[in-house]
C-alpha positions in Angstrom: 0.0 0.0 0.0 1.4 3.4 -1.3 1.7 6.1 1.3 -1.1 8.6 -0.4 -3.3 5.9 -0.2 -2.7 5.6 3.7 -2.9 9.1 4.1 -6.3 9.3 2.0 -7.3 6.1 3.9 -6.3 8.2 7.7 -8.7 11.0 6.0 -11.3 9.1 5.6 -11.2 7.6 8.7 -11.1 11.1 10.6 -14.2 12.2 8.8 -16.7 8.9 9.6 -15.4 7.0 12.2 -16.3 7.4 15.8 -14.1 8.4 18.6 -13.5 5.1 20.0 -12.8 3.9 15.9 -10.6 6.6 16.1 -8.8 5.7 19.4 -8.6 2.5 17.8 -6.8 3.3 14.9 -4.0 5.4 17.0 -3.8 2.5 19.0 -3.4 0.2 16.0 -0.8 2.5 14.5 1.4 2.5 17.8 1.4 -1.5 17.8 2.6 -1.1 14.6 4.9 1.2 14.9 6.7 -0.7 18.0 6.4 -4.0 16.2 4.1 -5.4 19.0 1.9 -7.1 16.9 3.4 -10.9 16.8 4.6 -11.6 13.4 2.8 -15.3 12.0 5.2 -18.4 12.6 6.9 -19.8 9.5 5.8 -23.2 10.2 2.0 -22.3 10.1 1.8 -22.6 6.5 2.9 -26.7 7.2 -0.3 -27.4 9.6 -3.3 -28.1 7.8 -6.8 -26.1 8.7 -6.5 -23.1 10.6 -9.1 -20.1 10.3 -10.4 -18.8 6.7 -12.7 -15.9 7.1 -14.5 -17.0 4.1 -14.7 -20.7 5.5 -15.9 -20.0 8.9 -19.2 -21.3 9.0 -21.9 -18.0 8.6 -23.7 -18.3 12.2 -24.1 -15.4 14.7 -25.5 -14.9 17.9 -27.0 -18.2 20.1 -26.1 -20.4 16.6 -22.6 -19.4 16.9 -22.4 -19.9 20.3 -23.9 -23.5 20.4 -21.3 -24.5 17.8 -18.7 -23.4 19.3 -19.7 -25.2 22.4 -20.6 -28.3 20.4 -17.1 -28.2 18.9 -15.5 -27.4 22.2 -17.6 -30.0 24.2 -16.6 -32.6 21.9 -12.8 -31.9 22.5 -13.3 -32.0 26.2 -16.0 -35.0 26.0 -12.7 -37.0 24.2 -10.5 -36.0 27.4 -13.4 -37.6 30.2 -13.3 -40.7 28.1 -9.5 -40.9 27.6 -9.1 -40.2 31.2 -11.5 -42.7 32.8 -10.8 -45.5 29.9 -8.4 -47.3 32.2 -11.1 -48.1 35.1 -12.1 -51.5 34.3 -9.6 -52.0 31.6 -6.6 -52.2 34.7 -9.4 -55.1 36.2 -9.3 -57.1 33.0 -7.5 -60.6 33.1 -6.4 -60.3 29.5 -4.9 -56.8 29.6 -3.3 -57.9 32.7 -1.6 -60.9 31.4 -0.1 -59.2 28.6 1.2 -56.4 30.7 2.6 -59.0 33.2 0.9 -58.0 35.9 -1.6 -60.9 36.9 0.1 -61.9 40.0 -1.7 -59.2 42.4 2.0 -58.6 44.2 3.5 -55.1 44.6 4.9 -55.2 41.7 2.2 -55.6 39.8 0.3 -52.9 42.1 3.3 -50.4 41.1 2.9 -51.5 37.2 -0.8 -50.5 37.2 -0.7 -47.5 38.4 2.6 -46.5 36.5 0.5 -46.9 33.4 -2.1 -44.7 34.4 0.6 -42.2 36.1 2.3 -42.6 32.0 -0.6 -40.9 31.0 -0.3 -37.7 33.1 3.3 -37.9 32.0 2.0 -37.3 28.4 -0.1 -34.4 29.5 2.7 -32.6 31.3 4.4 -32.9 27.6 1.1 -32.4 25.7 0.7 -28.9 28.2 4.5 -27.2 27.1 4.0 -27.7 23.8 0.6 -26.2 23.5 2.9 -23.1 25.6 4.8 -23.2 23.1 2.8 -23.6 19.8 -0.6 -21.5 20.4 0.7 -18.3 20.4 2.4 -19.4 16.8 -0.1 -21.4 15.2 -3.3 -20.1 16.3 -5.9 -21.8 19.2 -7.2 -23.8 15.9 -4.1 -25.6 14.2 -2.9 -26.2 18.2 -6.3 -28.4 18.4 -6.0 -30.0 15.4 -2.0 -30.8 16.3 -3.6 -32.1 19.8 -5.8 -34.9 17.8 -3.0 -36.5 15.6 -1.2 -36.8 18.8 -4.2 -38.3 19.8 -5.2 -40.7 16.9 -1.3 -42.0 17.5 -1.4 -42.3 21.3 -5.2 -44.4 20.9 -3.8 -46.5 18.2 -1.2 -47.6 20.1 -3.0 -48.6 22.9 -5.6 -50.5 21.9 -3.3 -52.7 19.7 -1.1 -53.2 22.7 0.9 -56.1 23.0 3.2 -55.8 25.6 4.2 -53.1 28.4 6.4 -51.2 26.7 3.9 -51.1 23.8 1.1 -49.4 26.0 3.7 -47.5 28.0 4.4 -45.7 24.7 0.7 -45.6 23.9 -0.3 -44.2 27.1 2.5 -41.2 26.8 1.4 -40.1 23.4 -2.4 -40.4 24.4 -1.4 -37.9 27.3 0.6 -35.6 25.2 -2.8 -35.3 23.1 -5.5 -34.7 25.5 -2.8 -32.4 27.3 -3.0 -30.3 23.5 -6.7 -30.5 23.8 -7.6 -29.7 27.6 -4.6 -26.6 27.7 -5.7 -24.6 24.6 -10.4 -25.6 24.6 -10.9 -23.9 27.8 -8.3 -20.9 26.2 -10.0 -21.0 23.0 -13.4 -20.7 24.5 -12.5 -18.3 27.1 -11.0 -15.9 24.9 -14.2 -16.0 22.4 -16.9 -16.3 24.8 -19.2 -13.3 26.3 -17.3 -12.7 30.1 -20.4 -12.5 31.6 -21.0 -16.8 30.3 -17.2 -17.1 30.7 -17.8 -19.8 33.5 -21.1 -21.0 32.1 -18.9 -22.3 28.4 -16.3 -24.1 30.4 -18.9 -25.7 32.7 -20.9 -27.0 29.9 -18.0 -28.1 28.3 -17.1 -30.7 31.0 -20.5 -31.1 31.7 -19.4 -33.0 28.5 -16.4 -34.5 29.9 -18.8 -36.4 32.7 -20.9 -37.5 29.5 -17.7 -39.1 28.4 -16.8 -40.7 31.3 -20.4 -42.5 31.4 -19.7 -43.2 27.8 -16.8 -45.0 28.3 -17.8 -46.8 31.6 -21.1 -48.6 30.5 -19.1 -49.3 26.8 -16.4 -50.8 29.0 -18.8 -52.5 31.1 -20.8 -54.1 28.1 -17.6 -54.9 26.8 -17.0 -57.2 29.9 -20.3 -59.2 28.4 -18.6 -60.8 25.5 -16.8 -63.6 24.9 -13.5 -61.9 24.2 -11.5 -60.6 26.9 -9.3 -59.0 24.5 -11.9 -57.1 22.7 -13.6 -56.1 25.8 -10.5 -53.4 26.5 -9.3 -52.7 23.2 -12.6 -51.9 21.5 -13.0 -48.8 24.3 -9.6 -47.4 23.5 -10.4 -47.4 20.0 -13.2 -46.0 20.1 -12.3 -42.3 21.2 -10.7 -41.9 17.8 -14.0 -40.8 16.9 -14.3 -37.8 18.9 -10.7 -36.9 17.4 -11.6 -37.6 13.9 -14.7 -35.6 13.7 -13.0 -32.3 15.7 -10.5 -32.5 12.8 -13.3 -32.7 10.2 -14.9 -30.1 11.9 -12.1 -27.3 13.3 -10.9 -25.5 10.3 -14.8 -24.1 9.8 -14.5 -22.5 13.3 -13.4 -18.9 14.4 -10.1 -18.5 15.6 -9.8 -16.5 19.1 -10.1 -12.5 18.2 -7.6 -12.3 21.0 -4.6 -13.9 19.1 -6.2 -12.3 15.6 -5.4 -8.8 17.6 -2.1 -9.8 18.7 -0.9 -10.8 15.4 -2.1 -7.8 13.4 -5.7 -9.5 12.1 -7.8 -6.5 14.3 -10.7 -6.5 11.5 -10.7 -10.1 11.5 -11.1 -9.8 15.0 -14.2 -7.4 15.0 -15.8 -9.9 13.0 -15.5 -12.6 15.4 -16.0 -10.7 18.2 -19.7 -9.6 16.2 -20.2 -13.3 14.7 -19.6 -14.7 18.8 -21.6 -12.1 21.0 -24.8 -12.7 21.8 -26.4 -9.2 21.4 -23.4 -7.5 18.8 -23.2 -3.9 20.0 -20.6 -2.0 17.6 -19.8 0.1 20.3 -19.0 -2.3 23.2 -17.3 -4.2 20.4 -15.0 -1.5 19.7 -14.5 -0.8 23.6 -13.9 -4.6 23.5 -11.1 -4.3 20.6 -9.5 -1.2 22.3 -9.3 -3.3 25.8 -7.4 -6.1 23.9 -4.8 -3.2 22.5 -4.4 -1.4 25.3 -3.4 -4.9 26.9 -1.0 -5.5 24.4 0.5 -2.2 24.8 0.9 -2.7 28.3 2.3 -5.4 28.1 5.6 -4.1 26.1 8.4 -6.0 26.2 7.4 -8.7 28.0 8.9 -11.5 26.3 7.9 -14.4 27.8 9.7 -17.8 28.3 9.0 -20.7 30.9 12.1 -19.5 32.6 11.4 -15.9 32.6 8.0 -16.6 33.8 9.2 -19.1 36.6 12.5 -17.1 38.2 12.5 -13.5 37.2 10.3 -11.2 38.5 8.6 -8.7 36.4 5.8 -5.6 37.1 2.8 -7.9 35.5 3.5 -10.8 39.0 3.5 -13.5 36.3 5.2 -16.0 39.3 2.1 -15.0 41.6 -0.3 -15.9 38.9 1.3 -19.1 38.2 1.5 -20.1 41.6 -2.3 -19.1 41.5 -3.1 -21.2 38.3 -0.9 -24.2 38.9 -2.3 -24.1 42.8 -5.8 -23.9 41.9 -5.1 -27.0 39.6 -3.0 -29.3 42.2 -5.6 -28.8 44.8 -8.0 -29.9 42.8 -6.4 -33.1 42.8 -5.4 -32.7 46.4 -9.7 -32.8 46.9 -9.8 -36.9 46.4 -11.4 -36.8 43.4 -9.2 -39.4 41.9 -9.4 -41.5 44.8 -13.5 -41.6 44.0 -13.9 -41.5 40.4 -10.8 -43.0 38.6 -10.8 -46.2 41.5 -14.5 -45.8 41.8 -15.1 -50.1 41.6 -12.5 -50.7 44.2 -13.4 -48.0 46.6 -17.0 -49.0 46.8 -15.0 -53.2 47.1 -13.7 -51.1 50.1 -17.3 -49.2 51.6 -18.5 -53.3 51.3 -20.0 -54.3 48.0 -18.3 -56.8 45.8 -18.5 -58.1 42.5 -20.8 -56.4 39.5 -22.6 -54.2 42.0 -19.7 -52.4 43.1 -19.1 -51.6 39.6 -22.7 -50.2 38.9 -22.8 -48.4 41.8 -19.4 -46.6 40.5 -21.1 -46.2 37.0 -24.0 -44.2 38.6 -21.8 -41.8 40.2 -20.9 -40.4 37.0 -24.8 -39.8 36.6 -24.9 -37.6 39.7 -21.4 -36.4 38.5 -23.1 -35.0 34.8 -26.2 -33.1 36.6 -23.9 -31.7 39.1 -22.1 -29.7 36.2 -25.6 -28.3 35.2 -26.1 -26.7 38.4 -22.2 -25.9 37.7 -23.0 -24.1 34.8 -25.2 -21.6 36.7 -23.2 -21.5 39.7 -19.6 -20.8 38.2 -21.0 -16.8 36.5 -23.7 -16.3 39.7 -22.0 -17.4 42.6 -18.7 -16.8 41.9 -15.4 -18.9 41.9 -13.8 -18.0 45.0 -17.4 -18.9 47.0 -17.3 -22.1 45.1 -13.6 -22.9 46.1 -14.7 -22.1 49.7 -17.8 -24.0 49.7 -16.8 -26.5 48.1 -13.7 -27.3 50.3 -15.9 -26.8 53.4 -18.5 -29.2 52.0 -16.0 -31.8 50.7 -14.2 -31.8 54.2 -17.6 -32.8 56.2 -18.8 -35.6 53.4 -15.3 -37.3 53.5 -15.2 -37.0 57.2 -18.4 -38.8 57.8 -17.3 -41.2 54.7 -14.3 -42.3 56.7 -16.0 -42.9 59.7 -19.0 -45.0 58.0 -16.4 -47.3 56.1 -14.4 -47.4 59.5 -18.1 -49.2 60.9 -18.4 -51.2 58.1 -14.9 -52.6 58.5 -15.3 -53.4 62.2 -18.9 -54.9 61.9 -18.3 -56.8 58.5 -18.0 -60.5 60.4 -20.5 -59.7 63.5 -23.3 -57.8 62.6 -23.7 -58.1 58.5 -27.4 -56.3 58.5 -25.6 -53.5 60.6 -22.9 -53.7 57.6 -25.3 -53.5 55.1 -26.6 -49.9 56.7 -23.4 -48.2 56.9 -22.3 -49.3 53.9 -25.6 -47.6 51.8 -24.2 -44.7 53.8 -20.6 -44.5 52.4 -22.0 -45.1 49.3 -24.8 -41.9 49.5 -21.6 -40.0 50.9 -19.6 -40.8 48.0 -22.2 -39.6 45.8 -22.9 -36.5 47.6 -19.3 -36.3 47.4 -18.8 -36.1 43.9 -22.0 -33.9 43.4 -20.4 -31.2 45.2 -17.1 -31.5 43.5 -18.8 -31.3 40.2 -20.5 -28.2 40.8 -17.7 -26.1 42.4 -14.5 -27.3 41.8 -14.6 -28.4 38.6 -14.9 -25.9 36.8 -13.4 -23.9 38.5 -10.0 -25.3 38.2 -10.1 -24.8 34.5 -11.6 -21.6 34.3 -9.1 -19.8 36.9 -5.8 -20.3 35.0 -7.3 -18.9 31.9 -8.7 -15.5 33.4 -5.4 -15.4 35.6 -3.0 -15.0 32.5 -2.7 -11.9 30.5 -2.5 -12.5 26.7 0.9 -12.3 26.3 1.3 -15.8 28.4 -2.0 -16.7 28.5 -0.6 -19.5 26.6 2.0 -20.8 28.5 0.6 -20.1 31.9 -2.2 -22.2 31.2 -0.2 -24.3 29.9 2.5 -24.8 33.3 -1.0 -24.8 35.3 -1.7 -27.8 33.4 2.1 -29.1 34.0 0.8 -28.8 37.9 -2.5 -30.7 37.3 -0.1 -33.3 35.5 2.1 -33.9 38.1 0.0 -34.1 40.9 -2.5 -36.5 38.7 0.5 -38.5 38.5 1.8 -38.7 42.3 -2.1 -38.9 43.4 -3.0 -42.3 40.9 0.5 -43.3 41.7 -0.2 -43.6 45.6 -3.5 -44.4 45.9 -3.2 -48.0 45.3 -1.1 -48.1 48.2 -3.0 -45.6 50.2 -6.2 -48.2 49.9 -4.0 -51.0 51.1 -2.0 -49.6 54.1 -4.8 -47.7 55.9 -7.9 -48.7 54.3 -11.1 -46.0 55.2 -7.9 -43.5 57.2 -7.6 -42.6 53.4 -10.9 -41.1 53.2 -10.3 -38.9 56.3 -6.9 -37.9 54.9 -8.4 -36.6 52.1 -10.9 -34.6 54.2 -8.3 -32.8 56.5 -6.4 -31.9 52.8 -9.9 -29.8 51.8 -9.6 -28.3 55.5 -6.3 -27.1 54.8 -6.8 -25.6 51.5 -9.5 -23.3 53.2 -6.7 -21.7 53.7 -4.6 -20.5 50.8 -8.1 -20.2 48.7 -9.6 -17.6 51.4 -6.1 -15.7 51.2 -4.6 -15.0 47.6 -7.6 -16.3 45.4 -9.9 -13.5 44.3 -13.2 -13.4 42.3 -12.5 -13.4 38.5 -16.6 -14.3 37.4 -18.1 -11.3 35.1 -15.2 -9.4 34.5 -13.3 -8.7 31.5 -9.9 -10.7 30.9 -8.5 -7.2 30.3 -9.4 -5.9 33.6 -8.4 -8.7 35.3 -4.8 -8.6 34.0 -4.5 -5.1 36.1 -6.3 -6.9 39.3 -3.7 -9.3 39.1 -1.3 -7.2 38.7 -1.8 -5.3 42.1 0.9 -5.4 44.5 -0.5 -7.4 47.1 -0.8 -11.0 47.3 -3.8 -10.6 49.7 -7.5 -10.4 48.2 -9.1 -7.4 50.4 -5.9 -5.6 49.3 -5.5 -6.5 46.1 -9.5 -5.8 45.9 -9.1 -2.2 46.6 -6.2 -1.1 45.3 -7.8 -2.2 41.9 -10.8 0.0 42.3 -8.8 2.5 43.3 -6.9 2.2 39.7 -9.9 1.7 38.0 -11.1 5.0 39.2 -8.2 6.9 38.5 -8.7 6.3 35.1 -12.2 6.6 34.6 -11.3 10.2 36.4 -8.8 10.6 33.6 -11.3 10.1 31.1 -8.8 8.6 28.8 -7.0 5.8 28.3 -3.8 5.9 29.3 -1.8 4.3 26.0 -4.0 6.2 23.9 -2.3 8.4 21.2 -2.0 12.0 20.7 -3.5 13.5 17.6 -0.1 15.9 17.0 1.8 12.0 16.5 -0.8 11.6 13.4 1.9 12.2 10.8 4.4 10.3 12.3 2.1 7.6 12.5 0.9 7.3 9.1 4.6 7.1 7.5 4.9 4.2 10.0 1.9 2.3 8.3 2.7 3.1 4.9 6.0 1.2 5.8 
């Protein structure tokens, strides 16, 4: 573009366009000028799909939003299935032969839940090079690298042969649904209205408990035929599906209007942003654009790596937010959840059932476990995360507490009193389903949601994606140790678990603020407050907020006397 056509372009823009268009284009013209916009990667041309403005699908409003949640959901539906798939495959006699762990010693104990630890091992991968690649590629080309990883990783496992085999399977599984469950909840987060911010992600693993009971009852019909082989490999194949038809589906999707802003694509972004809202209002739209700018602006010269972001301090407390993000995700897995739903069939063994009806009971947990993310989904944008942290620890705490003590009876009356038995073992079982209820409608979301609203855009990437590394590592050490937890101290495990939710009372009323129905771009100055403590951190961020709504203007916004300079910048 010649520079009289910039300059007659800048004219034109002077005479029609509003003031915040024109705040806009200033704004857009600084980026520019201090090369802040990030320049596309090279090897983005080499990954199939991506976003086409004139191949995203022509939906607005409510239509746009329900795809985008059916596209979403999907992705995260594939990561309940892969994650639960092992339940009753690490009970059956075939998989166990070949993986040489029939014998029921130690080492076989250590074996089992090694593979299932393999998988978090993945994940841990599957997060850092979603950190690494979103902010390159685009939200939609990291998905669709996420499912090849995926397709490979499933293949792999469910033509298993051997240990080493499945170890490999289980890795590149991991790696997958670590691509998938890091960069969904960012994608959706950065495209959805804030005000259904919460509501998006709890829908979307109101999916993931969908396929968890998808995978349970096939795996449980599976154990009906006459092959013990097909009855674990069939399930593992299956979730190729979900992958298969994400690909299919992905490259007729919007691509965040955050990472279209930050690499230079602002009117591809305003047509998002009006394709995705609800109820498209040009100006909030423009307000909406300007935000994202003046976050980008703001954030100049941050170059973020993992090591910056880990050991050097900077102005934006990028170590306080990861140790927000990655906390929010460890105690999660520090609730017992695990301990319930991925060793469901052996902990009701333990509360005093036996045989098939221990595992129904565990396959109608993840009943309760779906309708407890539709209360979730109103819960997460009304109530607020930091009350469902709170109340959810609180309520966790009692219900494991009385759990432990109800197992303890049913252990000490199992050979006197069997009817007795009988009673307090209905009541572990009611108490692990109240259990999971209230996990399911406060923490789980919540876990995902927090990382992504914690991050400003310049790491929201790789923040979420070292929160994820946290949820991988402790996933790991939990499924590693519970085996041996159940063995050595029986129902004592269910009342360790309950003091853990105590405990985290702590650090969640402290440093965790409220992030529901506000704007990413106004939670990036929250968090970036100099206190660690909420009621400080609270007010000092009204008290910025209302210094510059006293200013009346923006504070990166340009001058009108730079004009010229600008426009020989552009028509560079």
């Amino acid at each position: 573009m010649t520079a009289e056509k910039v300059n007659a372009k800048h004219n034109d823009v002077l005479a029609e366009k509003s003031t915040a268009e024109q705040s806009e284009f200033d704004m857009v013209a600084h980026l520019t000028r201090e090369g802040l916009f990030k320049p596309e990667s090279r090897m983005e041309k080499f990954i199939p799909g991506g976003y086409s403005p004139s191949r995203c699908i022509k939906l607005k409003g409510k239509s746009m939003s329900y795809a985008i949640l059916m596209l979403a959901g999907t992705a995260i539906m594939f990561f309940g299935f892969d994650a639960s798939c092992m339940s009753q495959v690490n009970t059956n006699d075939d998989y166990l032969r070949l993986m040489k762990a029939s014998s029921g010693s130690s080492r076989d104990a250590a074996a089992i839940g090694g593979l299932v630890s393999l998988w978090f091992l993945g994940f841990l991968f599957g997060a850092v090079f979603t950190g690494y690649l979103a902010d390159r590629v685009g939200r939609l080309k990291t998905i669709a690298i996420g499912c090849y990883w995926a397709i490979l990783g499933a293949a792999l496992q469910s033509s298993a042969q051997n240990f080493a085999w499945m170890s490999f399977g289980r890795i590149l599984g991991g790696v997958g649904c670590g691509h998938l469950n890091t960069i969904v909840p960012i994608w959706t987060s950065e495209i959805a209205d804030p005000h259904l911010r919460g509501a998006f992600v709890s829908f979307e693993f109101a999916l993931a408990i969908v396929g968890q009971i998808i995978v349970y009852w096939t795996e449980y019909a599976c154990t009906k035929s006459r092959s013990l082989s097909f009855s674990w490999r069939f399930p593992l194949g299956l979730q190729i599906i979900f992958l298969l038809f994400i690909l299919v589906c992905c490259p007729f999707f919007p691509e965040s209007p955050r990472h279209l802003v930050q690499t230079g694509h602002v009117d591809s972004a305003r047509e998002v942003l009006e394709r995705c809202r609800l109820h498209p209002d040009a100006e909030k739209i423009e307000d909406e654009i300007n935000e994202i700018l003046d976050s980008i602006a703001l954030e100049k010269g941050a170059h973020h790596t993992f090591y910056s972001m880990l050991f050097i301090k900077d102005k934006q407390n990028t170590r306080r937010r990861i140790i927000l993000g990655a906390g929010v995700q460890i105690m999660q897995k520090f609730t017992g959840i695990d301990f319930v739903v991925t060793y469901a069939p052996e902990l009701f063994t333990l509360a005093g059932f036996s045989g098939d009806k221990s595992i129904v009971l565990a396959g109608c947990n993840f009943i309760g476990y779906f309708f407890s993310l539709l209360l979730a989904m109103y819960l997460s944008d009304h109530v607020g995360r930091r009350r469902l942290m709170l109340g959810g620890c609180l309520a966790m705490g009692i219900l494991l507490l009385i759990g432990g003590i109800l197992a303890h009876e049913v252990e000490a009356l199992s050979d006197t009193n069997p009817a007795k038995t009988a009673q307090y073992a209905a009541g572990v079982a009611t108490i692990l389903y109240c259990y999971t209820f209230a996990y399911g409608s406060t923490w789980l979301t919540t876990c995902w949601v927090y990382p992504v609203e914690v991050f400003p855009l310049s790491c929201r990437a790789k923040g979420t994606a070292l929160a994820t590394v946290a949820f991988s590592i402790a996933g790991g050490v939990i499924n590693e140790i519970i085996p041996y937890l159940t063995s050595a101290i029986g129902f004592w495990t269910l009342i360790l678990f309950s003091l853990v939710n105590f405990v985290m009372l702590i650090p969640v009323y402290l440093f965790y603020v409220e992030t529901a129905r506000r704007h990413l771009e106004h939670l990036d100055i929250l968090f970036s407050t100099s206190s660690p403590f909420v009621w400080k951190a609270e007010k000092e961020f009204e008290e910025l907020l209302a210094q510059r709504e006293a200013t009346g203007i923006a504070p990166l916004s340009i001058s009108k006397d730079a004009e010229p300079e600008l426009e020989k910048e552009i028509a560079k």
